[in-house]
N, C-alpha and C positions, 0 to 999 in steps of 0.2 A: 940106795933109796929103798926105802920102807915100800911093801906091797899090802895089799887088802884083802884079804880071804875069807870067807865062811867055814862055821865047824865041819859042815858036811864035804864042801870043797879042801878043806885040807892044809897041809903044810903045802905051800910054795914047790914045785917039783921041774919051773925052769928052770936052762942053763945057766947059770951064774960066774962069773968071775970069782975068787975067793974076795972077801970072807964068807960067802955063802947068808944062810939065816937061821934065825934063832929056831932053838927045839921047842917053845912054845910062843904062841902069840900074846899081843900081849892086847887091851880091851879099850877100843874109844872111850874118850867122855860121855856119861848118857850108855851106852851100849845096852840093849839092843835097841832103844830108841834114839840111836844119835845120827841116824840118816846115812852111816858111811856104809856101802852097801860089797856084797863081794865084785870084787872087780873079773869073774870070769863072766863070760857073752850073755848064757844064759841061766845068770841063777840070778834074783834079787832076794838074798834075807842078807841078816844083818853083818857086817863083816868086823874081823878081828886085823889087827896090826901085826905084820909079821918084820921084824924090824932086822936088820944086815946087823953083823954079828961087832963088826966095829961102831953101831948106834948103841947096838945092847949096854956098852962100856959111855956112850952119852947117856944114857938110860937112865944106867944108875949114879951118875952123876946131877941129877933132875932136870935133865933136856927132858921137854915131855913134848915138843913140836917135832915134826920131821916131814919129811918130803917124800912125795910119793911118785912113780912112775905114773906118766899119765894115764893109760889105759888098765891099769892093775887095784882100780876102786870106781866106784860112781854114787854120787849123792842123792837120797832120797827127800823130796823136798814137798811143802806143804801145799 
């Protein structure tokens, strides 16, 4: 499952099972006004999608939904 990150927070650097995650993220809808926020405790800016290297391969096939671990993003809401 896809994680949430911010620029400054970075690539993804938990333990993973293979296939591990992509070498770049990839940008919400809307980004950086689209609400999905980085999923570490304490940062709120805007978060990028870092997606498992076997979505990458749904990626480019045009899956553009995907699922995320629950504590690895949070929503900013109006």
């Amino acid at each position: 499952m896809a994680i949430v990150k911010c620029e400054l927070c970075g690539k993804p650097t938990i333990s993973v099972k293979p296939p591990g995650y992509s070498k770049a993220p990839h940008f919400p809808v809307g980004h950086p006004e689209s609400g999905v926020i980085c999923g570490k405790d304490d940062c709120e800016n805007p978060g990028l999608v870092w997606l498992k290297l076997d979505e990458e391969s749904s990626y480019r096939n045009g899956q553009r939904v995907f699922g995320i671990h629950t504590k690895t993003a949070k929503v900013k809401v109006q």
